[in-house]
C-alpha positions as MATLAB code, in Angstrom:
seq = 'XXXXXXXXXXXXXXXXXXXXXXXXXXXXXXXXXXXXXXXXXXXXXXXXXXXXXXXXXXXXXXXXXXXXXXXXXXX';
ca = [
       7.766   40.300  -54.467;
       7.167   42.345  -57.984;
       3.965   40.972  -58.059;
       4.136   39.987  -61.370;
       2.257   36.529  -62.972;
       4.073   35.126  -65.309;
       1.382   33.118  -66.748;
       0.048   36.250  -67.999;
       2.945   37.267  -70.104;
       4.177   36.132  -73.555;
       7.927   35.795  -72.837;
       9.615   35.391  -69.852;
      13.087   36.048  -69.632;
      15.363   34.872  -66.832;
      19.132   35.485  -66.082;
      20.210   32.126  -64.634;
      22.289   29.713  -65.442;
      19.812   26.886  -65.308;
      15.650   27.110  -65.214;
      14.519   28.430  -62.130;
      12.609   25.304  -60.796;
       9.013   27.208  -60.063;
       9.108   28.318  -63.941;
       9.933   24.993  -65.865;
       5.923   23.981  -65.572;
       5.236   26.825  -67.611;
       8.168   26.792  -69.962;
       7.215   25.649  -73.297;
       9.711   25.743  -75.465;
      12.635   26.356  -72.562;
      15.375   27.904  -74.339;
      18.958   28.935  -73.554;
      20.659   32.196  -74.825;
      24.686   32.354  -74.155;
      25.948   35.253  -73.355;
      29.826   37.238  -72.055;
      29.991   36.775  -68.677;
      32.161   35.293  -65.428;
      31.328   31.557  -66.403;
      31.139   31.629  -70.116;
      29.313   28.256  -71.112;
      30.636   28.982  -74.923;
      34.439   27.725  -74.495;
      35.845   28.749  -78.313;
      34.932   32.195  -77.303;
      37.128   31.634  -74.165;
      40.932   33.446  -74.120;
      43.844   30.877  -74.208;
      47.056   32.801  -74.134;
      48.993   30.084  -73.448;
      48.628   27.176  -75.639;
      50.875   24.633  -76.843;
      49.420   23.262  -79.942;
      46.142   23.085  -81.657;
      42.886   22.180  -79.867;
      39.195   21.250  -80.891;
      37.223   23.128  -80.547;
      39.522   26.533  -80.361;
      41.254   25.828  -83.472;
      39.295   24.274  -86.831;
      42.040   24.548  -89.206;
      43.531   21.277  -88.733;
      43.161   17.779  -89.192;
      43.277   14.979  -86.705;
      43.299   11.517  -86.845;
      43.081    9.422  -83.464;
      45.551    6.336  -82.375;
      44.743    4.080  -80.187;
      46.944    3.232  -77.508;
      46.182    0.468  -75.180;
      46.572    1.355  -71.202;
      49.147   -0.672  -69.076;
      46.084   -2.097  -67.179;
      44.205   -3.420  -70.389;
      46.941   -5.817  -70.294;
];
């Protein structure tokens, strides 16, 4: 519609949340930039206003140590 070629061009930038099918033949390396927006794909940046205790990967200044604890239905 532009009538541009991108197989003429060095870079090739493209606002999408995944590769555009018809460019990943020519993408070499294919890289993704995050960036602000609606659906925010970079969750620590994300606001929680209401949480109840400390969370990976929000919160780093903790420590955590797993338990197991065995489902009623491994029995």
């Amino acid at each position: 519609m532009l009538q541009l070629d991108p197989l003429t061009a060095d870079i090739v930038v493209v606002k999408s949340g995944y590769l555009s099918p018809e460019l990943a033949p020519i993408a070499s390396p294919n890289l993704m930039a995050l960036s602000n927006g609606v659906v925010d794909q970079f969750v620590e940046r994300l606001p929680r206003n209401r949480k109840a205790r400390k969370t990976f990967p929000f919160d780093r200044d903790f420590s955590y140590v797993p338990q197991v604890q065995l489902s009623a239905r491994s029995k």
